[in-house]
C-alpha positions in Angstrom: 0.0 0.0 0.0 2.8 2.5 0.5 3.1 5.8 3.1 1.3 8.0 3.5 0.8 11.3 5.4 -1.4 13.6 7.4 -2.0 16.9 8.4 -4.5 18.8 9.9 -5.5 22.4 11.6 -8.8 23.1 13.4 -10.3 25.8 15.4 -12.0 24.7 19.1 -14.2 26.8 20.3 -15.8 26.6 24.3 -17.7 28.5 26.4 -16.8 28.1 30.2 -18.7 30.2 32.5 -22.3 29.1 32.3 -23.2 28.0 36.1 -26.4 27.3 37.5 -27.2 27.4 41.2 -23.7 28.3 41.6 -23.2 24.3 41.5 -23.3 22.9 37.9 -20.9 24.8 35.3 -22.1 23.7 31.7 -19.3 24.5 28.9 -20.6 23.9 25.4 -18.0 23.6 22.8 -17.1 23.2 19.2 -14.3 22.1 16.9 -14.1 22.7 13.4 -11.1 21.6 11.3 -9.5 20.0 8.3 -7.6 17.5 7.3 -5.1 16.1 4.9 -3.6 13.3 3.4 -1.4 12.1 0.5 -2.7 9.4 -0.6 -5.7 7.0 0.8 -4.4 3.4 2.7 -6.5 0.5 3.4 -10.0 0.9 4.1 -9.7 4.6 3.1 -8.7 3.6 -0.6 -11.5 1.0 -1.0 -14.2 3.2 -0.1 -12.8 5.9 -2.1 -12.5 3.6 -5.4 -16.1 2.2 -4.6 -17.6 5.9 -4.0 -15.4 7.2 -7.3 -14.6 9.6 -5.1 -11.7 12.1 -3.3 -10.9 11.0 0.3 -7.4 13.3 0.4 -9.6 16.5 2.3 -11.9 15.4 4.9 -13.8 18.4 6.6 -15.3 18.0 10.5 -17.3 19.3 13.1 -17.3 18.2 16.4 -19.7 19.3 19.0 -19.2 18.9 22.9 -21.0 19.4 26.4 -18.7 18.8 29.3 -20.5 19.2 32.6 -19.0 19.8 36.3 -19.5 19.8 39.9 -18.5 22.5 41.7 -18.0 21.7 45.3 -16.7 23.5 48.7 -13.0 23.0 49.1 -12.2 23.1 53.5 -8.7 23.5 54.3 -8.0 22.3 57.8 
């Protein structure tokens, strides 16, 4: 199959600073970003022959929610 390789940039995006009842802190987030190859390998290259199509560029979105606890800290 040969080498091939990869790059890719993206942007993330995430708001922190949403709390309610001064206990739960909701960040909603986003990452947008591309990425590059040289040449498709393996299971890339098949699907790309059986589509007919161009696998090298591959364009994504990922959305996230992470959710915390925020709790008292004592120091004794």
């Amino acid at each position: 199959m040969g080498n091939s390789y990869e790059g890719w940039v993206e942007l993330h995006v995430r708001y922190s600073w949403l709390v309610l009842f001064n206990s739960v802190r909701i960040a909603p987030g986003l990452t947008f970003g591309l990425s590059a190859i040289t040449k498709p390998v393996g299971i890339e290259a098949a699907r790309e022959a059986d589509a007919q199509g161009d696998v090298r560029l591959l364009g994504y979105l990922g959305p996230e929610l992470a959710i915390s606890f925020m709790g008292v800290l004592i120091w004794n």
